[in-house]
N, C-alpha and C positions, 0 to 999 in steps of 0.2 A: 487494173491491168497488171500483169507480169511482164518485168523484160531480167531478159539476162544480161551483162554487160562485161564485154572481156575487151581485151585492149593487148599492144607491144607482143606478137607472136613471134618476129622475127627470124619466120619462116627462111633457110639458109643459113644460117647462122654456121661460122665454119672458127671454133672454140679451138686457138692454138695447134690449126692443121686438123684437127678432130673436127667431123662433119658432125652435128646435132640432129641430122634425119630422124635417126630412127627417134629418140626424145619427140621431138616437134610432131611426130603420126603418134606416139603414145599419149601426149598432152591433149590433142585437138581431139581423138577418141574419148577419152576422159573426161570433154567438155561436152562434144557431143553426148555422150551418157548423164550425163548434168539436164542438158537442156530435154531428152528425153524423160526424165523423171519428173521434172520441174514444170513441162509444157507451158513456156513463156509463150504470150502473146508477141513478142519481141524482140530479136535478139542485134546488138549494138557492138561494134568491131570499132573500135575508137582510135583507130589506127596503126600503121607501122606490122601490115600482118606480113610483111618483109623484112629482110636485116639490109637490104641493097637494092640501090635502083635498079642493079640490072640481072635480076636472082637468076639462078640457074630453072633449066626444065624442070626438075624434079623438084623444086618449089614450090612452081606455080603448078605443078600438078598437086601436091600435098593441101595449096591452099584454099584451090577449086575443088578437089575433095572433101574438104574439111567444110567449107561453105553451103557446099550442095547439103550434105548429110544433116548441116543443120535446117538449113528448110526444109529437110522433109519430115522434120520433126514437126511441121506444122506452123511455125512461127512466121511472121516478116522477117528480115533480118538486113540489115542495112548498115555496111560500112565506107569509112570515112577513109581516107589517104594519111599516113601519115609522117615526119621527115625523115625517116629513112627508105618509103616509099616510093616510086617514081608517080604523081600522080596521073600525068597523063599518059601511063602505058596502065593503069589503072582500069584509067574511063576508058581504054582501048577492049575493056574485057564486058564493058556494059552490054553492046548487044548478047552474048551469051546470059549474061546475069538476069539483063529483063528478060531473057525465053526460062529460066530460072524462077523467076520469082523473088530476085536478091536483087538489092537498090545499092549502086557503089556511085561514092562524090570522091574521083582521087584527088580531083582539082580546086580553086576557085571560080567558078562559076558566077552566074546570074544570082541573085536571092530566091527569085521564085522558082530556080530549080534546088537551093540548098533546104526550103521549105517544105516539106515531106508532111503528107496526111495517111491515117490510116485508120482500120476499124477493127476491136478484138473479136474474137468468139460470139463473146456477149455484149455486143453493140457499142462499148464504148467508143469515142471517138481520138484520137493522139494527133499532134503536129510534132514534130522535129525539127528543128533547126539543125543540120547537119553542117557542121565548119571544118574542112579540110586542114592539115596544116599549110599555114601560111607567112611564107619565110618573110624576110623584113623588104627584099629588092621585090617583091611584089606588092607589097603594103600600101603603095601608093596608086600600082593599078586594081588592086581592090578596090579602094576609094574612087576610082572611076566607075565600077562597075557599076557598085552601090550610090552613086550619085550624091557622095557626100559633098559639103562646100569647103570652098579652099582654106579657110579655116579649120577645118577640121581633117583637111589633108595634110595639114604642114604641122599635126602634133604627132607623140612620138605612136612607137608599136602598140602599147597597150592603149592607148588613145585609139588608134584604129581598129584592134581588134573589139573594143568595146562600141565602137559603131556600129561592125558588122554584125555582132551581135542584136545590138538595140532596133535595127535594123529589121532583122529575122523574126526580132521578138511581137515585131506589130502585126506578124501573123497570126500569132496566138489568140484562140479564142476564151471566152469564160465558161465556156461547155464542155472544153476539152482537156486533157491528160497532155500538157505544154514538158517538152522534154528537151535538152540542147545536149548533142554530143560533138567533142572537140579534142585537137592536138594539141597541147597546151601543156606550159608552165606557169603553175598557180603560187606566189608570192606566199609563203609561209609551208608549201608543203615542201616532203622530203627527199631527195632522191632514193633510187631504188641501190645504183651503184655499180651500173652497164650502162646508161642513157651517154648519147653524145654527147659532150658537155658543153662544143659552140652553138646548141640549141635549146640548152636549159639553163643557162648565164642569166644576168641581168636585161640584159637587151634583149631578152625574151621572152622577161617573166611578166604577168600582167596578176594585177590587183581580184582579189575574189569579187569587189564589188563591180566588175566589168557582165558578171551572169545578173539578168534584171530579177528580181522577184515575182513575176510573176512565173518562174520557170516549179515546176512540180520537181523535176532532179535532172544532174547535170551530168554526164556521164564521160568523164576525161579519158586519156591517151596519152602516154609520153612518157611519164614516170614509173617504174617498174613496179614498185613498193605501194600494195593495197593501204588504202587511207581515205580519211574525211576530210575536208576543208570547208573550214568554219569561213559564213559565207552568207547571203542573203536570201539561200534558198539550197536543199540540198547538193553538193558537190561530193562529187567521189573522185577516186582514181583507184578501179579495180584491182591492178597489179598487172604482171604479167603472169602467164600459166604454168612456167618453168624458170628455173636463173637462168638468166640470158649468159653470163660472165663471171668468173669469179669475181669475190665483194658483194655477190648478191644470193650466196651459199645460204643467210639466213633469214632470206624473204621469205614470204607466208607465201607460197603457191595459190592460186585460189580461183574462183568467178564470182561475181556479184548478182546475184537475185535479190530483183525488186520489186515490191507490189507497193501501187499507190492508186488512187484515183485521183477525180477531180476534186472531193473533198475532206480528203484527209492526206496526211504526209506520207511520202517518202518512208517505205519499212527497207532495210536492206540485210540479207544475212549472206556472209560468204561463207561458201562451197568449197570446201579445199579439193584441190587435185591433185592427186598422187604424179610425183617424179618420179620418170621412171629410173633416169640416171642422175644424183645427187652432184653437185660441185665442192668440194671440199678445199679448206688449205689449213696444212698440217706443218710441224716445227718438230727439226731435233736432229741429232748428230747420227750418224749412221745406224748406227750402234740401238736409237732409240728409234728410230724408222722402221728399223728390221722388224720392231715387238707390235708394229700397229695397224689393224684389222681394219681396213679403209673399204671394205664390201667391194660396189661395184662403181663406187664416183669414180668421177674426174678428179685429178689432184693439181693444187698449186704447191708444192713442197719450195719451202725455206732451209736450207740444210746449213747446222751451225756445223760447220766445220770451214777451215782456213782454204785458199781458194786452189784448186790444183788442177790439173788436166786428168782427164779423166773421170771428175766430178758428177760429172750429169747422168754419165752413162751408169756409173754406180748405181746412182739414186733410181735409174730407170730399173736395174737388174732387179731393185729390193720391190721397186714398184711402179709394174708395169704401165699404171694407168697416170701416170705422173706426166700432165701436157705442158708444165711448166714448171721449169726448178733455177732458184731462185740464192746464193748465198746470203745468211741472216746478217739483215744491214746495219746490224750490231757489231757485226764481226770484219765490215768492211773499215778499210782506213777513209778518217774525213778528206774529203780532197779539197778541201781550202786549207786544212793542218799545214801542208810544203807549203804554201803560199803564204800564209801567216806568219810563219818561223822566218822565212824568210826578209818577210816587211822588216820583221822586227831586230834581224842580226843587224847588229854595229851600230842603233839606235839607240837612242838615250833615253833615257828616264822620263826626262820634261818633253821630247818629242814625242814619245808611245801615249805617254797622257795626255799630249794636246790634241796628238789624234784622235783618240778615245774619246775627247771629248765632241768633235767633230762627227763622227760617228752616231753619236747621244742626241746631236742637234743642240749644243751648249757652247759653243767654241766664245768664248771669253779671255781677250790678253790679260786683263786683272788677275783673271783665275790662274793662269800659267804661269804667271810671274810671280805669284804665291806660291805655285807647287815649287816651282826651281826653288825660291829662300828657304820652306821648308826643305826639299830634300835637301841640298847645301846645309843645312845646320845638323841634321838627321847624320851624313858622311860626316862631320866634322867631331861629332859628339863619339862618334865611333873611332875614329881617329884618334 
């Protein structure tokens, strides 16, 4: 079977007062055109096809467009909630979706509703384990859902989510094309460099060895940045279709097509997509701003020059498309410098050192009391 696998659309997205609309219809076009070529048996939305729980109309119009167009490419197409998501105004959209033909999980649910069957073209058979993002204050009513034991509700996130999974997983057949898509941060991969960061920290990330092996590929959500994680069984994280944010100016744009069966691995090749509007960030004194050919991006401008009124508007006159300007934090004063200087006025020698050492994690009177005899012999020898 074929699926395509995209992830992090971020539909809304409003870039330093600049609205990403039009981008975000020229990306999901661009995908659609993908999955048209490619005629996946499948197509997987790994979450977050929101920037806000509470998007605006023209969003949720863009993303219900974008959705339908792809099933009428012919494919299933089945997406996931993910934490930038609202999921339950999600699963508010399911009755349209199932008159559709599209399978949306915003929420945590039941298992035997996150357990999804399906059948390609050509007869193969597919289960999904479909996992919603799942924040850490529901991780415990997860664990009710899924009727884990109390033991294994009082360990931590990635312990639960590796339930939920093992869980899902015992639907899997030996017949079938076993596939898990999920929200998720994976222990060893990288960020994209737009992701929320109180949801991709430590207390959220969970272990590769949490996906079981018996899964044929894993199809992630949440991190921006296309990539593999090494892992028990194939793992991906597609990317997202466009930068979401500056910092992610030199992500790979892309979608992930995959063919696998039941008995062979995992092939995957991405598809790059054309940006329609680049994100850029650019450095230099006015003077060198003026010389540079910045097409049709968004700019982050850094401007080496000393700070003054007036500044921004400069930088806007030389370039227009400039949504955020920035002076070069080279040319900013350190602001602990006045607070430093000041510790230090009318302080002494053997007292800056003691500090110091203090500071290092070393504070020893031995040691101090040797600095003072040396310096005292040091002033005296000068004297």
């Amino acid at each position: 079977m074929r699926i395509l696998h995209t992830s992090d659309w971020h539909v809304g997205k409003v870039l330093k007062g600049q609205s990403r609309a039009n981008d975000h219809i020229a990306a999901l076009k661009a995908l659609v055109d993908v999955a048209e070529a490619e005629q996946p048996d499948l197509v997987i939305v790994a979450g977050d096809l929101y920037d806000s729980a509470s998007p605006p109309a023209d969003a949720t119009k863009i993303v219900t467009r974008g959705l339908s167009a792809l099933r009428k490419t012919g494919a299933d197409v089945v997406v996931i909630g993910g934490n930038h998501d609202n999921g339950q105004a999600l699963d508010a959209l399911r009755p349209w979706a199932d008159a559709a033909g599209i399978t949306i999980r915003g929420a945590l649910t039941k298992p035997e509703e996150l357990l999804l069957e399906g059948r390609t073209r050509d007869g193969e058979e597919w289960r999904l384990a479909a996992l919603p993002f799942v924040s850490q204050r529901y991780a415990l009513r997860a664990a009710e859902m899924f009727d884990l034991s109390a033991a294994e509700s009082a360990q931590s996130y990635a312990h639960h989510i590796g339930g939920l999974l093992a869980t899902l997983a015992k639907g899997f057949g030996r017949d079938t094309v076993n596939l898990i898509t999920g929200h998720l941060t994976v222990i060893g991969a990288t960020m994209g460099g737009g992701e929320r960061e109180a949801h991709t920290i430590m207390g959220y990330a969970v272990p590769a060895s949490v996906f079981p092996s018996s899964a044929h590929y894993v199809a992630l959500g949440h991190l921006h940045r296309a990539q593999t994680v090494n892992g028990p069984c194939p793992i991906r994280y597609c990317g997202s279709p466009l930068p979401i944010d500056f910092g992610e100016e030199e992500n790979f744009s892309a979608v992930a097509v995959v063919d696998v069966t039941t008995s062979t691995a995992a092939r995957v090749r991405e598809v790059p997509l054309p940006v329609a509007t680049p994100l850029r960030t650019v450095r230099g004194t006015l003077a060198q701003l003026a010389t540079l050919d910045t097409g049709e991006a968004w700019l982050r401008v850094y401007v080496s020059e000393q700070p003054r009124a007036g500044l921004r508007e400069e930088v806007q006159e030389l370039l227009p498309k400039a949504l955020e300007v920035r002076i070069d934090p080279k040319l900013l004063p350190d602001p602990k410098a006045a607070e430093r200087a000041a510790a230090r006025a009318g302080r002494s020698a053997g007292e800056l050192f003691a500090d110091y050492l203090g500071q290092k994690g070393h504070a020893d009177d031995a040691t101090v009391k040797l600095f003072h005899q040396l310096h005292d012999e040091v002033q005296e020898a000068r004297n």
